[in-house]
C-alpha positions, 0 to 999 in steps of 0.5 A, a space after each residue: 052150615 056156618 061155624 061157630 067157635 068152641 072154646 072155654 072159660 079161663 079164670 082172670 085176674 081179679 077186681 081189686 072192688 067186688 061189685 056187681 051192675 057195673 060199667 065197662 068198655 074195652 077188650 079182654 086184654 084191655 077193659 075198663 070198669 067202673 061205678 056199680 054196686 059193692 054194695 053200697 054204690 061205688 064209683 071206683 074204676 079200674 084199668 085191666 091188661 090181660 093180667 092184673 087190675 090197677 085201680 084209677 081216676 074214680 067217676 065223678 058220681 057214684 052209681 050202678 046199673 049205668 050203661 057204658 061204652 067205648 074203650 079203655 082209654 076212651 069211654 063213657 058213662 051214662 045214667 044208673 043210680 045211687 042213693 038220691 034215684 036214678 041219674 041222667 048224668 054222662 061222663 066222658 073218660 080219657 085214659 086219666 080222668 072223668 069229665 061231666 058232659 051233656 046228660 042223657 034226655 031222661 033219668 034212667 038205670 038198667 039200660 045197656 050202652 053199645 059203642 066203640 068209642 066216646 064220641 059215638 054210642 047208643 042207650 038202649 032201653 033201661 027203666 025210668 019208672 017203667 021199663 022203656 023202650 026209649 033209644 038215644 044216640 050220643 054223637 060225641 056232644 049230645 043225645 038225641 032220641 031215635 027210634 025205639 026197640 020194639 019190646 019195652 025192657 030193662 037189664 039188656 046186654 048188647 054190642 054194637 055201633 049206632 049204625 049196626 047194633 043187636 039188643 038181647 035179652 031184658 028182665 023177661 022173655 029172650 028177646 034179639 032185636 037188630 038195629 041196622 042205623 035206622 029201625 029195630 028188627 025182631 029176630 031168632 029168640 036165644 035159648 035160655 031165658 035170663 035177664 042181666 047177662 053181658 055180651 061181647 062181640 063188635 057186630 050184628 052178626 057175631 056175639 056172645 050173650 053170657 050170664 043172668 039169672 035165674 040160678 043156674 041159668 046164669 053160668 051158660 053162653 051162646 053164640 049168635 052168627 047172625 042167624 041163630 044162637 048155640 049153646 057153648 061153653 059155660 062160666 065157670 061161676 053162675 052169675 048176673 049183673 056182670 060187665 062183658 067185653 071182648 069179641 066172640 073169640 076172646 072175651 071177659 066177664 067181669 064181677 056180679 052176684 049173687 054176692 058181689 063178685 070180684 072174679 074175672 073169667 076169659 073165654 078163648 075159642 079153641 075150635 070150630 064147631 057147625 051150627 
């Protein structure tokens, strides 16, 4: 038997904005948020420290349901939407401000974006008009398609690099899929359906998937070790359309609905549990 981690949800500083479908990137004592929905769209950003949120350089387009990637000092924002339709449009962040760079091949919102850095991410499917099943690998200067997922969906949570990377989740269904650089491989389905959850973790193997909807749904978390997905601690609040960041020892969720939220919870593992 494997080990995964207990643990549970601590309250975190809170948002200075209230918002929901939002971008992040970063770890649990040092996340970046930004653009989403308060509503209406905003692209107000904000820098975390373990502690208290300091508002920042804004994006330059406001938007939500874009997908996000990277770090807090270097991340990046593609796609979503605002009040003229969904956007193709990329911007880079440096620690201090936005800079519009090469868009994504095709407008689209609700995707989810894997990455550690701002110069090499992926855009995992999201809706363009339909849901699609669309990959596209940014290499620090332009997107390029690659190989599709095998189920077409909107509102993923994932983690990951373009070379190892897991997409869970959708507006349906309980989908896992496992990116190895090359292919996408069906695997072991996670527990509870719910779309517009948040994951955290650094690999294919180890990651939280938290959040969604429906209702209640949307307070549970479960952990993935590569094999299968257990059912672990809860949010302290029911919610989807929230950002997640972190590993699966420590990580942060970070606002949603219903009703925008401005609070942050933080999960810490305490203990091994056998899975």
């Amino acid at each position: 038997q494997q080990l995964a981690p207990a643990g549970a949800w601590g309250s975190g500083g809170s948002l200075n904005t209230a918002k929901y479908q939002l971008g992040t990137a970063g770890t649990q004592t040092a996340t970046l948020a930004f653009g989403g929905s308060t509503p209406p769209f905003t692209s107000t950003n904000e820098s975390y420290n373990g502690t208290s949120w300091t508002e920042l350089s804004d994006l330059n387009l406001l938007r939500d349901g874009l997908g996000s990637a990277g770090t807090q000092t270097a991340a990046l924002g593609f796609g979503g939407q605002n009040s003229g339709g969904m956007v193709s449009n990329n911007e880079t962040w440096n620690g201090s401000s936005w800079t519009e760079i090469a868009d994504l091949n095709s407008n689209k919102k609700f995707m989810v974006g894997t990455g550690n850095s701002n110069i090499a991410a992926l855009c995992i499917g999201g809706y363009d008009g339909s849901y699609t099943a669309n990959v596209e690998n940014w290499n620090g200067s332009s997107w390029t398609e690659i190989a599709n997922i095998n189920t077409a969906r909107g509102y993923i949570a994932g983690i990951g690099t373009p070379a190892d990377a897991i997409a869970i989740s959708g507006q349906s269904g309980t989908n896992v899929e496992l990116w190895d650089g090359s292919s996408w491989t069906e695997t072991t389905e996670y527990n509870s359906p719910r779309g517009q959850g948040a994951a955290s973790g650094t690999t294919s193997t180890a990651a939280l998937f938290f959040g969604g909807e429906p209702g209640p749904e949307g307070a549970k978390t479960e952990i993935w070790n590569g094999s299968t997905w257990t059912e672990i601690a809860d949010l302290a609040l029911s919610r989807s359309g929230l950002g997640g960041r972190g590993t699966t020892v420590a990580a942060i969720a970070i606002g949603g609905t219903a009703a925008p939220k401005s609070g942050t919870e933080e999960f810490t593992a305490a203990a091994a549990v056998a899975t």
